[in-house]
C-alpha positions as CSV (number, residue, x, y, z in Angstrom):
1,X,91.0,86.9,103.7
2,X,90.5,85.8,107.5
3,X,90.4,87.8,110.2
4,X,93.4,86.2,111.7
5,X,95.4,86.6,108.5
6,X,94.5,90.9,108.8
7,X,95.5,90.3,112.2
8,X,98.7,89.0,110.9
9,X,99.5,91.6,108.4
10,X,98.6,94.5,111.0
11,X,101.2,93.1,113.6
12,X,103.5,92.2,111.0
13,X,103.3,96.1,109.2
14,X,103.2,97.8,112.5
15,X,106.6,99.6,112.3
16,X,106.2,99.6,108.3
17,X,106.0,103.5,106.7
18,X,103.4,104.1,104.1
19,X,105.5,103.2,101.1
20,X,106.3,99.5,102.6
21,X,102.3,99.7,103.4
22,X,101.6,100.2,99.9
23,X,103.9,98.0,97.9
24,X,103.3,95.1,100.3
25,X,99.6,95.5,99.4
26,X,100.6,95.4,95.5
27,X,102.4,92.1,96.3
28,X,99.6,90.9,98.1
29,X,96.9,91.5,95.7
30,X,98.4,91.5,92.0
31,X,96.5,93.7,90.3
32,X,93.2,93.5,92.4
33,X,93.4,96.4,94.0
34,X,92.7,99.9,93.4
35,X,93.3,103.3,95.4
36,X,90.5,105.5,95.7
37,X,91.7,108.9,95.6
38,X,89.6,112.0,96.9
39,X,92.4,114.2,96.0
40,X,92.8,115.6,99.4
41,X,96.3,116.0,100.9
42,X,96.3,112.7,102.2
43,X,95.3,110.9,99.2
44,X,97.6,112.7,96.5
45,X,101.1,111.5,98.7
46,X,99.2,107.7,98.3
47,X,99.3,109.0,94.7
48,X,102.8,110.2,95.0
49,X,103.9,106.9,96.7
50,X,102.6,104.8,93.6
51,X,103.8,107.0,91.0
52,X,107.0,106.8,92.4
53,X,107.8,103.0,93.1
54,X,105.9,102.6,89.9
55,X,103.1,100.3,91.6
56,X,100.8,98.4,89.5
57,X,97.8,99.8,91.5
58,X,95.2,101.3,89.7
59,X,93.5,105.0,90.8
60,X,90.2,106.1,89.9
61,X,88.2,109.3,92.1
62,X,84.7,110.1,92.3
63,X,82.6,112.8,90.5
64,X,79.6,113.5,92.4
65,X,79.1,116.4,89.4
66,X,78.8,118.9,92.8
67,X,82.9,119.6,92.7
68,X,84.8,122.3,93.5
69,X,86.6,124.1,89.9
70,X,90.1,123.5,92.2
71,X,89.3,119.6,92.3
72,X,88.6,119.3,89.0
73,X,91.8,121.6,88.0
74,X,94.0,119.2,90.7
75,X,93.0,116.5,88.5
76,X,94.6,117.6,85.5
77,X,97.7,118.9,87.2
78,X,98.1,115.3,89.1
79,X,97.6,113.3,85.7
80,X,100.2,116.0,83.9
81,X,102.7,115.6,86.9
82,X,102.5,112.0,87.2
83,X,101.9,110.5,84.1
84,X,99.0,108.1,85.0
85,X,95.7,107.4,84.8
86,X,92.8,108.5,87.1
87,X,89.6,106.6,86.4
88,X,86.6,108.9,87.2
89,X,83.5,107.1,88.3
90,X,79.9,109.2,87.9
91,X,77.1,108.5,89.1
92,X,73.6,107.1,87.9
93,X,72.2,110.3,86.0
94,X,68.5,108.7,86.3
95,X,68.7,108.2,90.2
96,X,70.2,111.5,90.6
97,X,67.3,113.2,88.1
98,X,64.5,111.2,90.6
99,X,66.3,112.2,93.7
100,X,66.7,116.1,92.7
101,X,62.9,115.9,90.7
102,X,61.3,114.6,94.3
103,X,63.4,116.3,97.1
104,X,65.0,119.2,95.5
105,X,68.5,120.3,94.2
106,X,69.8,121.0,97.8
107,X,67.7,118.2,99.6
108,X,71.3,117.5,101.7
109,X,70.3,120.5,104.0
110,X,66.7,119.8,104.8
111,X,67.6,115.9,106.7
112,X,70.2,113.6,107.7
113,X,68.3,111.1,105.6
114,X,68.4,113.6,102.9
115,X,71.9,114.1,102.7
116,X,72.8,110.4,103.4
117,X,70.6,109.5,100.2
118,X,72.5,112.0,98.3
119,X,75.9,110.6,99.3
120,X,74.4,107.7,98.9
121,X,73.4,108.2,94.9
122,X,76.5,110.5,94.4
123,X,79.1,108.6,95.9
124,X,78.2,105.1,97.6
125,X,76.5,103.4,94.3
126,X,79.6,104.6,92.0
127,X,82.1,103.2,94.5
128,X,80.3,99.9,94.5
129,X,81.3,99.9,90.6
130,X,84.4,100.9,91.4
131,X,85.4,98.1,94.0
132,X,83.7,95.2,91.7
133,X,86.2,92.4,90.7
134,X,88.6,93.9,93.6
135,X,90.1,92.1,96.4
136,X,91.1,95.4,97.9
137,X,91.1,98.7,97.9
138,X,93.3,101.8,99.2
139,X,92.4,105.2,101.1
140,X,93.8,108.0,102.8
141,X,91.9,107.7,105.7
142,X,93.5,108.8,108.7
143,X,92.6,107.9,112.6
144,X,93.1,111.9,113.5
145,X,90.4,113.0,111.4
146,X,86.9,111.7,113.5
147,X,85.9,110.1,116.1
148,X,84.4,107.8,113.6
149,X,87.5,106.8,112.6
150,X,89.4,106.5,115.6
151,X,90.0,102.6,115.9
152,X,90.7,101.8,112.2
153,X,93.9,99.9,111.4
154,X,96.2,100.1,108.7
155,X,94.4,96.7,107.1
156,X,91.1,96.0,107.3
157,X,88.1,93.7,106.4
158,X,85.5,96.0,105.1
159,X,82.7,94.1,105.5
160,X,80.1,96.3,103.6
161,X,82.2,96.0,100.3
162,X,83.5,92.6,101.2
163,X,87.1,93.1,100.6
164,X,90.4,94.2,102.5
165,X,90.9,98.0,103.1
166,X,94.0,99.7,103.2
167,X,94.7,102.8,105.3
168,X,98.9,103.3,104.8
169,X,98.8,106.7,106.4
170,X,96.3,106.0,109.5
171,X,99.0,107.2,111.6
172,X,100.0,110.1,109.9
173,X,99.3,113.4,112.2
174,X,97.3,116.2,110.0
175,X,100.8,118.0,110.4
176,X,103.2,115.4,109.1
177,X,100.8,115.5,106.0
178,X,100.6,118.8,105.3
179,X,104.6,118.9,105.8
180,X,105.2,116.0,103.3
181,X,103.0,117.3,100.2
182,X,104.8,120.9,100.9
183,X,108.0,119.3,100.8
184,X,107.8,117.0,98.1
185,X,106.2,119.4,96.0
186,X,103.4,117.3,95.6
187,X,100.4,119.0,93.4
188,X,97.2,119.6,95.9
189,X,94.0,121.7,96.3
190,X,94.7,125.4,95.9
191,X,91.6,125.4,98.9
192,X,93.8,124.1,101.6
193,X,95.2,127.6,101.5
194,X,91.9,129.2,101.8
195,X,91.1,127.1,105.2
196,X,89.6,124.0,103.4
197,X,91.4,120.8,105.7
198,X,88.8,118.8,104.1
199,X,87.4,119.0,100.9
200,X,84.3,117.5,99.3
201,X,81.1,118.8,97.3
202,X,81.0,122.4,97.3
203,X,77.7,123.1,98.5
204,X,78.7,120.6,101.7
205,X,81.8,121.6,102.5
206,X,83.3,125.4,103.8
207,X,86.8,127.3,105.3
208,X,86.7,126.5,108.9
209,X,87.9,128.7,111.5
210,X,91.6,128.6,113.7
211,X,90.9,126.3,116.2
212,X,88.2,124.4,115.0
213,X,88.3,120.8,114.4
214,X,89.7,119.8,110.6
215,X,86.1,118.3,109.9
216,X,84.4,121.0,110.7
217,X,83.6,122.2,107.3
218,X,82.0,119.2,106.4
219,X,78.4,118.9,106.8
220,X,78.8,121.3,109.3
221,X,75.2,121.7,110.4
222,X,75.3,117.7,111.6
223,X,76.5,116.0,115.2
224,X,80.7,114.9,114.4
225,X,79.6,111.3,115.1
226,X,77.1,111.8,112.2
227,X,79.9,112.8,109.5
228,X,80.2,110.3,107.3
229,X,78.9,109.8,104.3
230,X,78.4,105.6,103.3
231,X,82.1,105.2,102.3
232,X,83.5,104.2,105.3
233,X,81.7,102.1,107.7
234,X,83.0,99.9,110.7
């Protein structure tokens, strides 16, 4: 897909909600394209959204094997709720045995470069798998959450995967979010009640405090600008 065609799509979805967002992406695509869910808030209404128009979009997460027990439990309760699938990717055991033999079991805290090759080995190679044979693929990313996501649209070219990116709630406010999965009575992380915004590994993700920004318990001893972890590039 062109530039000028994402253009297109972006000025033609502009006033579009989430679930137009989404089934106009299933047209699009037939059956190439896959959401990847990180079962936060955000990510379980895009869940919601497919189970409920029935959307021939398939869902598969990431197990980095460093999980919280909640994540692992909302996996369960989504597939029992839902009736669907959720494809769980892993990731290389023998690069994760030579990372964890050379730089040690919690290498993340010791470097940047550290913790970017652990993302890297834990989440970045299994996503490649993920994405192969796609022509696009579906987060929850929204622009509120950093300022490294600040200028993403609702479609994208994601160059470093090579195919389109879809962000249906990229507008959403962290409040409309949290309002809709309440409502709806959508299943989600029991640790969004213990101050967890956002969650991810345990051992690189805590409660923040009132007042503190909602990525603040992630990697928290690294610059915001520096917080992400090889998913998401521009």
């Amino acid at each position: 897909m062109k530039q000028e065609d994402i253009n297109q799509l972006n000025q033609t979805l502009a006033k579009a909600d989430a679930e137009e967002i989404l089934t106009e992406a299933a047209t699009l695509f037939r059956g190439k394209i896959s959401f990847a869910s990180s079962l936060g808030f955000e990510d379980q209404i895009i869940t919601h959204f497919i189970a409920k128009n029935t959307l021939p979009i398939s869902i598969f997460t990431l197990d980095t094997g460093r999980l919280f027990p909640e994540t692992y439990d909302l996996i369960d309760r989504t597939v029992a709720k839902y009736k669907l699938n959720i494809e769980v990717y892993f990731p290389d055991y023998r690069q994760v045995e030579e990372m964890v033999s050379e730089k040690g079991i919690n290498l993340f805290y010791d470097s940047i470069e550290n913790r970017k090759l652990c993302c890297g080995i834990r989440k970045t190679e299994p996503l490649k798998r993920a994405l192969q044979n796609l022509d696009a693929w579906i987060t929850g990313l929204r622009k509120e959450q950093a300022v490294t996501r600040t200028h993403m649209q609702a479609i994208e070219w994601d160059a470093m995967h090579g195919l389109v990116k879809v962000n249906p709630l990229i507008n959403w406010t962290a409040e409309e979010v949290e309002t809709f999965v309440r409502s709806e009575g959508i299943p989600y992380n029991k640790l969004h009640d213990k101050g967890f915004p956002s969650i991810g590994c345990q051992p690189c993700t805590r409660a923040i405090q009132p007042g503190e920004d909602i990525r603040a318990g992630r990697w928290w001893w690294e610059q915001p600008e520096q917080k992400e972890c090889g998913l998401h590039k521009s």
